[in-house]
PyMOL Python script that loads the backbone (N, CA, C, O; Angstrom):
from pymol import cmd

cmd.read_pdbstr("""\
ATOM      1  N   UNK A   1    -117.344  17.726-134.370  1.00  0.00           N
ATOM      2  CA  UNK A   1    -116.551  16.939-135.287  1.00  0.00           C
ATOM      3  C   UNK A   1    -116.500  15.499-134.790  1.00  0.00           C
ATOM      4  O   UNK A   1    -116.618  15.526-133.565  1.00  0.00           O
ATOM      5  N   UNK A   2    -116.375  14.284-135.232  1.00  0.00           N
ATOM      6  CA  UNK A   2    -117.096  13.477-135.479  1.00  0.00           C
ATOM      7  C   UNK A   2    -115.180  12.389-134.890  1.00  0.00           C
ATOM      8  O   UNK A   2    -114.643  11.828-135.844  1.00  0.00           O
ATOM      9  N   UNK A   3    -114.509  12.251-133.622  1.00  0.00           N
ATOM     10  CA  UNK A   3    -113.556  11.938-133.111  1.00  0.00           C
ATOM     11  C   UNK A   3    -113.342  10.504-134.157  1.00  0.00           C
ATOM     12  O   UNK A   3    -112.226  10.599-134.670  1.00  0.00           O
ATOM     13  N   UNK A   4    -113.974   9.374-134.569  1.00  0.00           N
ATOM     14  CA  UNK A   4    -113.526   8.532-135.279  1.00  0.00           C
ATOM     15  C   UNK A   4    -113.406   8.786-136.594  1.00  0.00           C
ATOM     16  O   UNK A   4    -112.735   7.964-137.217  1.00  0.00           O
ATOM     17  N   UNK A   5    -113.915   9.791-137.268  1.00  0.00           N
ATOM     18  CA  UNK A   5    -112.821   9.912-138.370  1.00  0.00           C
ATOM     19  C   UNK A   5    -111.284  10.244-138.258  1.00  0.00           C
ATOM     20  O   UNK A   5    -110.813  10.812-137.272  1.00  0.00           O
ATOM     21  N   UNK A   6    -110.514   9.830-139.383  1.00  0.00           N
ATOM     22  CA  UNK A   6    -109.183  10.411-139.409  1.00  0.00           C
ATOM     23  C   UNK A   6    -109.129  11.700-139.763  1.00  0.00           C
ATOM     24  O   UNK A   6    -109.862  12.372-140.489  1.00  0.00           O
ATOM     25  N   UNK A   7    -108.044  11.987-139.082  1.00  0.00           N
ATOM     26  CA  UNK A   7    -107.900  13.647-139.622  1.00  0.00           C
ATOM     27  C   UNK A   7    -106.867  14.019-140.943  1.00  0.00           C
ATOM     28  O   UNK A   7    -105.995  13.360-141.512  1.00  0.00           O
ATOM     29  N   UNK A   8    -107.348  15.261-141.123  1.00  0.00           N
ATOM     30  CA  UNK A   8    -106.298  15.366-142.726  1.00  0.00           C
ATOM     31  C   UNK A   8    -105.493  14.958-142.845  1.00  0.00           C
ATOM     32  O   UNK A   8    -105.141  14.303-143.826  1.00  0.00           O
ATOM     33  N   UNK A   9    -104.768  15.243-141.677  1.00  0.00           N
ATOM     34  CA  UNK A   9    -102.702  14.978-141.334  1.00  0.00           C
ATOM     35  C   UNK A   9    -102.767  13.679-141.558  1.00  0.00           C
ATOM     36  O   UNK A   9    -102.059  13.111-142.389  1.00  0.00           O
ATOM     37  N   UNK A  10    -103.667  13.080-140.793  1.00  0.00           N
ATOM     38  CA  UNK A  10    -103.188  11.576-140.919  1.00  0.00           C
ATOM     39  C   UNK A  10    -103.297  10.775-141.933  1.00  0.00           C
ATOM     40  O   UNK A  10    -102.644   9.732-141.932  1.00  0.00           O
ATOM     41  N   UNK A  11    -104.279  11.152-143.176  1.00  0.00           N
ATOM     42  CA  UNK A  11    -104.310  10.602-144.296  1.00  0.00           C
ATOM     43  C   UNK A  11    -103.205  11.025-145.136  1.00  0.00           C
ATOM     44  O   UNK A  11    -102.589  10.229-145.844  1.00  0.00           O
ATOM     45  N   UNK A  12    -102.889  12.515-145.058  1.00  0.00           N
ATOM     46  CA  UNK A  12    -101.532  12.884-145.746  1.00  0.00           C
ATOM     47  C   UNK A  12    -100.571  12.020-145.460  1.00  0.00           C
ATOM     48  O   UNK A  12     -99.891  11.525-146.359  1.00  0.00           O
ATOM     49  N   UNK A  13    -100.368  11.694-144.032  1.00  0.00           N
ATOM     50  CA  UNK A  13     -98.973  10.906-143.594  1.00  0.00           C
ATOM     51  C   UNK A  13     -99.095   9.694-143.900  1.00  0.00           C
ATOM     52  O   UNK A  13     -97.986   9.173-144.023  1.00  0.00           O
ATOM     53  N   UNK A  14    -100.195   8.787-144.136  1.00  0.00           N
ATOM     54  CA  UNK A  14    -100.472   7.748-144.842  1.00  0.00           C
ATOM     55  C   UNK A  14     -99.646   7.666-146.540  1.00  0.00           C
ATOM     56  O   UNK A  14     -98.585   7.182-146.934  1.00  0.00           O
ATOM     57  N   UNK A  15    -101.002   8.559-147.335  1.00  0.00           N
ATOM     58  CA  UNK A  15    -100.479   8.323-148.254  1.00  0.00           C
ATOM     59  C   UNK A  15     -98.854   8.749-148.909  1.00  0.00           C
ATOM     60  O   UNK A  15     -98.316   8.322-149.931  1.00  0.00           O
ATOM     61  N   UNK A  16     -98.386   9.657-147.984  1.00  0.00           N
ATOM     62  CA  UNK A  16     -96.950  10.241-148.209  1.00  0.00           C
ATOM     63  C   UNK A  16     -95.676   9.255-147.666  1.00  0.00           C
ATOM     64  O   UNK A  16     -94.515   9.615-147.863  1.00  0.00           O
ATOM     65  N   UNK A  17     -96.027   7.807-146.872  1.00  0.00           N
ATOM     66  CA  UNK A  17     -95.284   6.968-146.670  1.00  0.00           C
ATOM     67  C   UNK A  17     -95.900   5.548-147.069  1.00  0.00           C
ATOM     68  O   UNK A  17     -95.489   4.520-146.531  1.00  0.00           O
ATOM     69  N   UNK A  18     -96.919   5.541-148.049  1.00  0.00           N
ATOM     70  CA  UNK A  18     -97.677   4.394-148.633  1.00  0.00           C
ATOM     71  C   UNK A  18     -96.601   3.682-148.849  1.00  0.00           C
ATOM     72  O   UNK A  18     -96.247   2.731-148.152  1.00  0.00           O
ATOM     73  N   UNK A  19     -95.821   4.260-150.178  1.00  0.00           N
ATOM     74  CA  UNK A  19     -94.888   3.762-150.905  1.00  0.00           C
ATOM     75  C   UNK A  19     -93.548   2.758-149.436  1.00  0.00           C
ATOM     76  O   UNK A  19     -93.291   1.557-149.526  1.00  0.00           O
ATOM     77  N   UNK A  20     -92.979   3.672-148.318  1.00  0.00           N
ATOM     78  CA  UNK A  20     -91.900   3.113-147.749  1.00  0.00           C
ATOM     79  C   UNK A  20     -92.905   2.219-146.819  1.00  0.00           C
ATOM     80  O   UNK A  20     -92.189   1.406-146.234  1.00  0.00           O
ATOM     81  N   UNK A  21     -93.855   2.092-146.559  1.00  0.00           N
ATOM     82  CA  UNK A  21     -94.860   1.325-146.149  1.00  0.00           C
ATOM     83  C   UNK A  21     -94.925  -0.299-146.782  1.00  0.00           C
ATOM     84  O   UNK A  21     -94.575  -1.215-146.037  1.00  0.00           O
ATOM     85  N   UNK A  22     -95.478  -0.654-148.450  1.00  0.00           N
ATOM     86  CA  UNK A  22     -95.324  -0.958-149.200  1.00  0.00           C
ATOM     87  C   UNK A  22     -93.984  -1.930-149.497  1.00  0.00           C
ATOM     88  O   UNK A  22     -94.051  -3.122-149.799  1.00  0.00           O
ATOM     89  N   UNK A  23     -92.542  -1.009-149.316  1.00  0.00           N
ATOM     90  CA  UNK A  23     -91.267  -1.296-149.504  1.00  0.00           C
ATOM     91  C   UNK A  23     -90.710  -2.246-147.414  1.00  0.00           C
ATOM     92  O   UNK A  23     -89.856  -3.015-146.972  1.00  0.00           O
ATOM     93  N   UNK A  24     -91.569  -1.676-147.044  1.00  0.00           N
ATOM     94  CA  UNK A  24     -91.155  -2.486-145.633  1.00  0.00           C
ATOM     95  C   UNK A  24     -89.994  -1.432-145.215  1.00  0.00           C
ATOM     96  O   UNK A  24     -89.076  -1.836-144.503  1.00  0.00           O
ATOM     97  N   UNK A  25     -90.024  -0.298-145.584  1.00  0.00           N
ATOM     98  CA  UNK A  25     -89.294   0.738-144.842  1.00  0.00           C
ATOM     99  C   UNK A  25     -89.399   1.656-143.624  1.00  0.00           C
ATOM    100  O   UNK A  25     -88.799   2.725-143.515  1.00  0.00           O
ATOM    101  N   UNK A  26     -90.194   1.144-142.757  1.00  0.00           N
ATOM    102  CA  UNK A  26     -90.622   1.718-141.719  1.00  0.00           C
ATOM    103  C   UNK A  26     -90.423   0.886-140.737  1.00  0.00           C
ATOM    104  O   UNK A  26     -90.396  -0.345-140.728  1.00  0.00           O
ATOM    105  N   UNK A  27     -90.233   1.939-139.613  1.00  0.00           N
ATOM    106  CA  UNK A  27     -89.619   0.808-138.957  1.00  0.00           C
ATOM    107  C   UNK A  27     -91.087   0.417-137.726  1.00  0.00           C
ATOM    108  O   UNK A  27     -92.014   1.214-137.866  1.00  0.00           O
ATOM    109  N   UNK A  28     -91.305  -0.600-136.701  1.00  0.00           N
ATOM    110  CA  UNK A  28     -92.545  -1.215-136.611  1.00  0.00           C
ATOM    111  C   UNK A  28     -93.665  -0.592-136.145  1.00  0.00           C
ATOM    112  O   UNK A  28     -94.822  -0.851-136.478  1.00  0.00           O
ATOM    113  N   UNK A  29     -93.105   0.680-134.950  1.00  0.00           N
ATOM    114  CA  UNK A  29     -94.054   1.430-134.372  1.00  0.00           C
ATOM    115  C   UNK A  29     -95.115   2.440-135.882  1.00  0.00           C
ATOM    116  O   UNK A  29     -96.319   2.529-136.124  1.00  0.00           O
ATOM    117  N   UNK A  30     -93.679   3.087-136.643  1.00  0.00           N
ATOM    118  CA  UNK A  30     -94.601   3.583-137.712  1.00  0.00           C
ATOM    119  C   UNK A  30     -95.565   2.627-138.908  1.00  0.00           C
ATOM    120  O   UNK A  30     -96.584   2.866-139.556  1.00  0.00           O
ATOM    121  N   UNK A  31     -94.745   1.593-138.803  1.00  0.00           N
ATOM    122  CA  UNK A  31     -95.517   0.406-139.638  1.00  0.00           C
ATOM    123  C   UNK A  31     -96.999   0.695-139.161  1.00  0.00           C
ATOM    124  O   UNK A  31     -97.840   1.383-139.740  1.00  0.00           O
ATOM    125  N   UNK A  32     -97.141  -0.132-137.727  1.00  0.00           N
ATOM    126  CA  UNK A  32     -98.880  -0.070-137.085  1.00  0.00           C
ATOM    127  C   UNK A  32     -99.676   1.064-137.558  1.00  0.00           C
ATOM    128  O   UNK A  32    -100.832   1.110-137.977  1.00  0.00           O
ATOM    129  N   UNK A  33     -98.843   1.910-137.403  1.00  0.00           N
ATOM    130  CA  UNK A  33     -99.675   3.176-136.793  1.00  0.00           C
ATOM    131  C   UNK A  33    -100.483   3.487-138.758  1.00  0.00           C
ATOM    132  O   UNK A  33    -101.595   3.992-138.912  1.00  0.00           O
ATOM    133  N   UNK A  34     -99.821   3.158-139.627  1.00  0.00           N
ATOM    134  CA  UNK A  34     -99.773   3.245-141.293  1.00  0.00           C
ATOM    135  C   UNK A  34    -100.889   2.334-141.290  1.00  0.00           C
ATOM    136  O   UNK A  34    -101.929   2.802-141.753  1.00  0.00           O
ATOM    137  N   UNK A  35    -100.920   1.183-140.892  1.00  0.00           N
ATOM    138  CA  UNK A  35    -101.401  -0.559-140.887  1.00  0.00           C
ATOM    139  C   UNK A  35    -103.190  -0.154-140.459  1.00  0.00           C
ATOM    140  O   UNK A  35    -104.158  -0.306-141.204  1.00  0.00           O
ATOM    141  N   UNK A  36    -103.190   0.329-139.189  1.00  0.00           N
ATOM    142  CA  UNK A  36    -104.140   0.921-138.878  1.00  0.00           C
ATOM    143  C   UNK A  36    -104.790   2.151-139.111  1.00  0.00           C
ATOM    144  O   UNK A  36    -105.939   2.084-138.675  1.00  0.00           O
ATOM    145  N   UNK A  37    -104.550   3.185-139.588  1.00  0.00           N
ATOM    146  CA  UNK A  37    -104.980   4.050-140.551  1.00  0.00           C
ATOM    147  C   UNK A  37    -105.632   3.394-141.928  1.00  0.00           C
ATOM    148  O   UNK A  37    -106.715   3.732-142.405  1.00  0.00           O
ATOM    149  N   UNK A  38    -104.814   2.465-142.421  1.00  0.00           N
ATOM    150  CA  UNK A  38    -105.101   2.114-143.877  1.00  0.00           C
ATOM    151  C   UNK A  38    -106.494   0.995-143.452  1.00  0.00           C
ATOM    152  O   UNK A  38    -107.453   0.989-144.224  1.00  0.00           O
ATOM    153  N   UNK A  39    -106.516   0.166-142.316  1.00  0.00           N
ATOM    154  CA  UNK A  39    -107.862  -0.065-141.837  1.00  0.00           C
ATOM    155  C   UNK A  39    -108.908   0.741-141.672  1.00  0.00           C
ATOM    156  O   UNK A  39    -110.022   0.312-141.971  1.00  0.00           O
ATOM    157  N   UNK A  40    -108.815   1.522-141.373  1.00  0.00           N
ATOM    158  CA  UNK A  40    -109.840   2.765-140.577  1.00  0.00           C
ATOM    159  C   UNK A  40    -110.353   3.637-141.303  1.00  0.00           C
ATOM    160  O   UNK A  40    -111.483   4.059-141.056  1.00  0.00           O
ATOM    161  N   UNK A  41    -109.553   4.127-142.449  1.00  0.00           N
ATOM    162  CA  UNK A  41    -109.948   5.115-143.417  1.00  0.00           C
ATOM    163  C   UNK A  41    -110.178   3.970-144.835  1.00  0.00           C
ATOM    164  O   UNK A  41    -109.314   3.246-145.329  1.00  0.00           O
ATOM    165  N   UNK A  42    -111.501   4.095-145.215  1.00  0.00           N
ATOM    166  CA  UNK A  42    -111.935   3.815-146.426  1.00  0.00           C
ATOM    167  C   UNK A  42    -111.130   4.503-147.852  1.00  0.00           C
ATOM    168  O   UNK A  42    -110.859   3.794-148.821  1.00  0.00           O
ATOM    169  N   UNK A  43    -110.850   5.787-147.803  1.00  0.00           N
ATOM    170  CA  UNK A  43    -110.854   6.430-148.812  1.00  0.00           C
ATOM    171  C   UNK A  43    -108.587   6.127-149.095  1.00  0.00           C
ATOM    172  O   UNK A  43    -108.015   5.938-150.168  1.00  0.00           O
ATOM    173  N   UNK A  44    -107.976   6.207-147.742  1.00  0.00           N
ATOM    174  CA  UNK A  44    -106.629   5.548-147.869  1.00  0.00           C
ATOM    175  C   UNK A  44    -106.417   4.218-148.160  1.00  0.00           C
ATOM    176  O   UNK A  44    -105.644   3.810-149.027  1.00  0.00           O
ATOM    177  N   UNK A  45    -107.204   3.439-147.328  1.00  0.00           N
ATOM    178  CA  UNK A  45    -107.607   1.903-148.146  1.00  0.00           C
ATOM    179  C   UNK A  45    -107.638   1.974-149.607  1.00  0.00           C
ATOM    180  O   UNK A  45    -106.786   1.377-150.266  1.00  0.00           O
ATOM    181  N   UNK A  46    -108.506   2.624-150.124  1.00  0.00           N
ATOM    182  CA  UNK A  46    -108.603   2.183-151.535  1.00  0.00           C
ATOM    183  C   UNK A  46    -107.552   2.216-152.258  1.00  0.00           C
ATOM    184  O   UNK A  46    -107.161   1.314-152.998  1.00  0.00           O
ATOM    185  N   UNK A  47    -106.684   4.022-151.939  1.00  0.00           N
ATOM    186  CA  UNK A  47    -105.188   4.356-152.529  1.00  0.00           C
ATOM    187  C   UNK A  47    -104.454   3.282-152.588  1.00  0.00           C
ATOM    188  O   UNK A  47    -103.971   2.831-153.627  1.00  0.00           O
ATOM    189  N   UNK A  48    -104.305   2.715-151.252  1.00  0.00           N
ATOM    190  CA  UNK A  48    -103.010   1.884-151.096  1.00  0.00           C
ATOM    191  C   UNK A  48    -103.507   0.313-152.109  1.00  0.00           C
ATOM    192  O   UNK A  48    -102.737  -0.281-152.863  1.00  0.00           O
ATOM    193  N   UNK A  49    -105.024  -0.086-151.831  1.00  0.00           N
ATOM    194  CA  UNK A  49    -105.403  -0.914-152.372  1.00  0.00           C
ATOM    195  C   UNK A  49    -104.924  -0.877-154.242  1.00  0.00           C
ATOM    196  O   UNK A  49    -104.240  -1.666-154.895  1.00  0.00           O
ATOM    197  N   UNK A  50    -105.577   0.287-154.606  1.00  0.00           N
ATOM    198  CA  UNK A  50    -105.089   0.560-156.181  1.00  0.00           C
ATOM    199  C   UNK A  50    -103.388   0.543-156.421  1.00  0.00           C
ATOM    200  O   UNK A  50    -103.072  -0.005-157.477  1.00  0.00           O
ATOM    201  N   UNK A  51    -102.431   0.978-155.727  1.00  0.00           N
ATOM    202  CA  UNK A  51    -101.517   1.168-155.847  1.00  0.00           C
ATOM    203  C   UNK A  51    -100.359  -0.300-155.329  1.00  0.00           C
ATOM    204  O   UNK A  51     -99.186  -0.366-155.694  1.00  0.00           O
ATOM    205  N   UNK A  52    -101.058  -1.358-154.426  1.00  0.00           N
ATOM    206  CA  UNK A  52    -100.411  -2.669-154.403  1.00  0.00           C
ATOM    207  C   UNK A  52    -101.380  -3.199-155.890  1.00  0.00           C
ATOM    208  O   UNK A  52    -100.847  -4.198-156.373  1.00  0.00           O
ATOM    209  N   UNK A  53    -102.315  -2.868-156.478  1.00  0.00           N
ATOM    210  CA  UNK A  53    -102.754  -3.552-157.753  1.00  0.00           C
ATOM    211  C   UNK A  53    -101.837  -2.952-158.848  1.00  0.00           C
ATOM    212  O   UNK A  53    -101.419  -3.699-159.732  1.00  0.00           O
ATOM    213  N   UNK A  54    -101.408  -1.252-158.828  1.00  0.00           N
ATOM    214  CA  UNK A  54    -100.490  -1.359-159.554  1.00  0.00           C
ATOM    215  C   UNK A  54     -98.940  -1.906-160.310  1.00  0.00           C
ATOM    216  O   UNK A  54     -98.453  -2.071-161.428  1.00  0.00           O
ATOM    217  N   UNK A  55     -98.548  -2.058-158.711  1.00  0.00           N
ATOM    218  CA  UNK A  55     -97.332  -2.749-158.626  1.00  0.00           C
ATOM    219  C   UNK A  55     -97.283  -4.000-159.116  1.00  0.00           C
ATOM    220  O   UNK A  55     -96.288  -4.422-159.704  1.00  0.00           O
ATOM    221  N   UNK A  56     -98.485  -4.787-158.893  1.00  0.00           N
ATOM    222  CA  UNK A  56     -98.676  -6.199-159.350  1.00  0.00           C
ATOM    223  C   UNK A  56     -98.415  -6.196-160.760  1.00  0.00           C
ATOM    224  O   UNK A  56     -97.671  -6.962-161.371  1.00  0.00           O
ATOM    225  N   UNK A  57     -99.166  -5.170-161.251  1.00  0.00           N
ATOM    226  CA  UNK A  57     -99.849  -5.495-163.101  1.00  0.00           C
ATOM    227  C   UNK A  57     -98.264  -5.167-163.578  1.00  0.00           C
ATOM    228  O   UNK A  57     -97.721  -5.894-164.410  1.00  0.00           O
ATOM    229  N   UNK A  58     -97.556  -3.994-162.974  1.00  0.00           N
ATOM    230  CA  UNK A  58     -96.059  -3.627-163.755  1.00  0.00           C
ATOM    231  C   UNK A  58     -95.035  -4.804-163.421  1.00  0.00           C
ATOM    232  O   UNK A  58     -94.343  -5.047-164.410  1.00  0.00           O
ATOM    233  N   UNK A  59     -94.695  -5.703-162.188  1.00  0.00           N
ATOM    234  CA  UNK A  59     -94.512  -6.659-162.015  1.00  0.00           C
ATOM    235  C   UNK A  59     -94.746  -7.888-162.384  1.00  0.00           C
ATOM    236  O   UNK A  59     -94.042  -8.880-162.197  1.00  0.00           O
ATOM    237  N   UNK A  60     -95.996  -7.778-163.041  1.00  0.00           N
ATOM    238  CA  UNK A  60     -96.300  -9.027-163.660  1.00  0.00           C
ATOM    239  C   UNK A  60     -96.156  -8.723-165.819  1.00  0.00           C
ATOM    240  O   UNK A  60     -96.405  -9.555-166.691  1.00  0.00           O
ATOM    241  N   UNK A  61     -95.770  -7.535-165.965  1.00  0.00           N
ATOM    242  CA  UNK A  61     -95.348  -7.387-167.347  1.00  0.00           C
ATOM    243  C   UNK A  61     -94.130  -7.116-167.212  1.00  0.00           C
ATOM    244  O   UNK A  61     -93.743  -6.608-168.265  1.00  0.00           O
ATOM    245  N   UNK A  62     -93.278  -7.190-166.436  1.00  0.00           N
ATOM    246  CA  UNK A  62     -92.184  -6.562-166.885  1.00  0.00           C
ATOM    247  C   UNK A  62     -91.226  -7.878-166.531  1.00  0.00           C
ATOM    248  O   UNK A  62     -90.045  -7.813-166.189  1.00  0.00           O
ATOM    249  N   UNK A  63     -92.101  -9.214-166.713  1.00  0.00           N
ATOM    250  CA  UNK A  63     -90.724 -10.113-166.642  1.00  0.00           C
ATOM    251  C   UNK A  63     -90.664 -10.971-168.088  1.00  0.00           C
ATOM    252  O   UNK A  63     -90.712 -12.182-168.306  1.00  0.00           O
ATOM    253  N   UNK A  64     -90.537  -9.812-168.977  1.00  0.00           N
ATOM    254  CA  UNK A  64     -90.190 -10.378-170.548  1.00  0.00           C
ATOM    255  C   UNK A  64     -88.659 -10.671-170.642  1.00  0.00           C
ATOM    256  O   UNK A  64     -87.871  -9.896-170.100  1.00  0.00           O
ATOM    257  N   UNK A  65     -88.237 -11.733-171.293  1.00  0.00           N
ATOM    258  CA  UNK A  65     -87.217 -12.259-171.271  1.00  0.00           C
ATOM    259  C   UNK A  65     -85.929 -11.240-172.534  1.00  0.00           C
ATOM    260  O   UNK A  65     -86.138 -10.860-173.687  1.00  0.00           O
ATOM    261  N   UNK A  66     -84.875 -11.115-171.800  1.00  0.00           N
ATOM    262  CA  UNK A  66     -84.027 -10.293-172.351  1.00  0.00           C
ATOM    263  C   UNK A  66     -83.089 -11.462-173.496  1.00  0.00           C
ATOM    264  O   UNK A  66     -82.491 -12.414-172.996  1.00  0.00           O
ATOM    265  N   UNK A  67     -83.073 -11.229-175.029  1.00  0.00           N
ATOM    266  CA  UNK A  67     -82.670 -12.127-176.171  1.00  0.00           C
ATOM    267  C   UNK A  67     -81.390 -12.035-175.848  1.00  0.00           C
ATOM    268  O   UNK A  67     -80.743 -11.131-175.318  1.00  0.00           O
ATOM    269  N   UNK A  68     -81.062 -13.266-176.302  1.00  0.00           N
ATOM    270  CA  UNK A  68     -79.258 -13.396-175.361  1.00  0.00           C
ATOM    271  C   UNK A  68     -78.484 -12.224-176.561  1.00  0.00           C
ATOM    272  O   UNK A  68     -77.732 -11.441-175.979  1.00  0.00           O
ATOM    273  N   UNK A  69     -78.552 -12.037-177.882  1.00  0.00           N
ATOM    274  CA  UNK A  69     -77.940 -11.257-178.750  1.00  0.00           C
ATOM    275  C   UNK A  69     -78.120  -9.930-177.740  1.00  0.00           C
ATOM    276  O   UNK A  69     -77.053  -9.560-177.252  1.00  0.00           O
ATOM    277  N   UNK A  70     -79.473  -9.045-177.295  1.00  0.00           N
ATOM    278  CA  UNK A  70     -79.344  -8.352-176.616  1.00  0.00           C
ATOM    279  C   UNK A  70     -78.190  -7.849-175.488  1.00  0.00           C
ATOM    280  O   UNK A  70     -77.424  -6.886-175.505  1.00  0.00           O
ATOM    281  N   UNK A  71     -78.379  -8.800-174.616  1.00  0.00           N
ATOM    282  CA  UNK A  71     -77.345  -9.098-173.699  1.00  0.00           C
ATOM    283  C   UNK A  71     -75.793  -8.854-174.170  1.00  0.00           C
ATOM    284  O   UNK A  71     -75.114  -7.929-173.725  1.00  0.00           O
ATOM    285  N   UNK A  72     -75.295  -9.867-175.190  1.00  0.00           N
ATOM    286  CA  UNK A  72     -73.886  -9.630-175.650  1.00  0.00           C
ATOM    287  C   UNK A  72     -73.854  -7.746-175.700  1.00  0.00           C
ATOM    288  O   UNK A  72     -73.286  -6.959-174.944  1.00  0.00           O
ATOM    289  N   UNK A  73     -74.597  -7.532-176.749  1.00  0.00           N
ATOM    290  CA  UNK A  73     -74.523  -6.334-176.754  1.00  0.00           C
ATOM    291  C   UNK A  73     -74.618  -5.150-176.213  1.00  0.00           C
ATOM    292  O   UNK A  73     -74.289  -4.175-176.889  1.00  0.00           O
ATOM    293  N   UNK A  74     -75.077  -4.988-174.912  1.00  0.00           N
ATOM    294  CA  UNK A  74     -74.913  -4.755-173.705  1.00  0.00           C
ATOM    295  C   UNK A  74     -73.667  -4.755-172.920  1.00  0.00           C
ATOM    296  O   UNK A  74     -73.235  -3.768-172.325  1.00  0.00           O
ATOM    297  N   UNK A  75     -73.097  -5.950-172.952  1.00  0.00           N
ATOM    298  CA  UNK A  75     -71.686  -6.233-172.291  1.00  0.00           C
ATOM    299  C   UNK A  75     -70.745  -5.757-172.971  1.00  0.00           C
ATOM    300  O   UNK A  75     -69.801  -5.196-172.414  1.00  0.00           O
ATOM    301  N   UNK A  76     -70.833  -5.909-174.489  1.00  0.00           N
ATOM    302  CA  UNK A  76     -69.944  -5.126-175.248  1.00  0.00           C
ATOM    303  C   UNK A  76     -69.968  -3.723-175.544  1.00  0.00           C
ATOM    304  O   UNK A  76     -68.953  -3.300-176.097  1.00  0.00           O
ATOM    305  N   UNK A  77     -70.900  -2.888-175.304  1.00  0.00           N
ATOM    306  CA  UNK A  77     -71.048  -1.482-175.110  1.00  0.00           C
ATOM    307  C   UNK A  77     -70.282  -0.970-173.514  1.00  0.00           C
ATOM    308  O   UNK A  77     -69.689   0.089-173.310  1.00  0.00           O
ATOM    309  N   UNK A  78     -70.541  -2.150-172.486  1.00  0.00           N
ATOM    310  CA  UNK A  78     -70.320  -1.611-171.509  1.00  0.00           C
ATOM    311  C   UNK A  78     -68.652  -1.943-171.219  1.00  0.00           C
ATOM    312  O   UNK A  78     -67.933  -1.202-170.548  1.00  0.00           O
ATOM    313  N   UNK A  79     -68.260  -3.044-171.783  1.00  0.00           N
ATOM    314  CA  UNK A  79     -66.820  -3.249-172.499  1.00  0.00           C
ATOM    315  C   UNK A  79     -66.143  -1.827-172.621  1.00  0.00           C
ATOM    316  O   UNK A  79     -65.319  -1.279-171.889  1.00  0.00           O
ATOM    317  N   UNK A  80     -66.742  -1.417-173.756  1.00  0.00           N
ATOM    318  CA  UNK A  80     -65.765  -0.614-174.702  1.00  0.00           C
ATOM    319  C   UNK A  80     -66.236   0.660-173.689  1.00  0.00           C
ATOM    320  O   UNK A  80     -65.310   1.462-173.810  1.00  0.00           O
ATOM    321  N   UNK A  81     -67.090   1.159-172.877  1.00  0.00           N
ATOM    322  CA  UNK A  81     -66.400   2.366-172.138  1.00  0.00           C
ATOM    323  C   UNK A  81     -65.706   2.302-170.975  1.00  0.00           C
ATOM    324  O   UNK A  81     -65.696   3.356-170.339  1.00  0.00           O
ATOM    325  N   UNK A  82     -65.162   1.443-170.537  1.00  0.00           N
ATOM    326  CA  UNK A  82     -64.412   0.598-169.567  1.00  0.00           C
ATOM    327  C   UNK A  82     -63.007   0.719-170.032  1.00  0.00           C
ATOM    328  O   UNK A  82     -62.053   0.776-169.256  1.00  0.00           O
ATOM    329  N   UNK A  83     -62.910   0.760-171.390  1.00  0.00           N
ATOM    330  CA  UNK A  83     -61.223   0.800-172.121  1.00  0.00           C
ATOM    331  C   UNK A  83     -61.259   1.981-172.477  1.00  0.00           C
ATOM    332  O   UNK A  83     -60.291   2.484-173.047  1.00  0.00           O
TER     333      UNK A  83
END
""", "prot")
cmd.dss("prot")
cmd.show_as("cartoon", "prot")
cmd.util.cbc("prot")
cmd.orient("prot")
């Protein structure tokens, strides 16, 4: 078996903390150890690669502007279950 590939586990544990990876939820030792895996393995690279492109494209549509009539109405729904 071929010692510089990654092993299963470690791509699982990759992609199963991509996301708190991603979010800066790790704390630094597990950061590296994520940082360098996602170097090393081609096939986790790409995941994480597709998945910071996802975040972008939903981030970059989802800053449509909320119509101020909207808004009132909002505050006034959230008004009236408050009383």
């Amino acid at each position: 078996m071929d010692s510089s590939k990654p092993q299963r586990s470690e791509c699982e544990e990759a992609i199963h903390k991509i996301y708190h990876f991603m979010d800066g939820l790790l704390d630094e030792e597990k950061r590296k150890q994520i940082a360098k895996h996602l170097d090393d393995c081609k096939p986790c690279g790409k995941a994480f690669d597709f998945e910071q492109e996802i975040r972008k494209v939903i981030a970059d549509k989802c800053k449509d502007v909320v119509p101020e009539s909207l808004r009132e109405k909002i505050a006034e729904a959230i008004k009236h279950d408050y009383k």
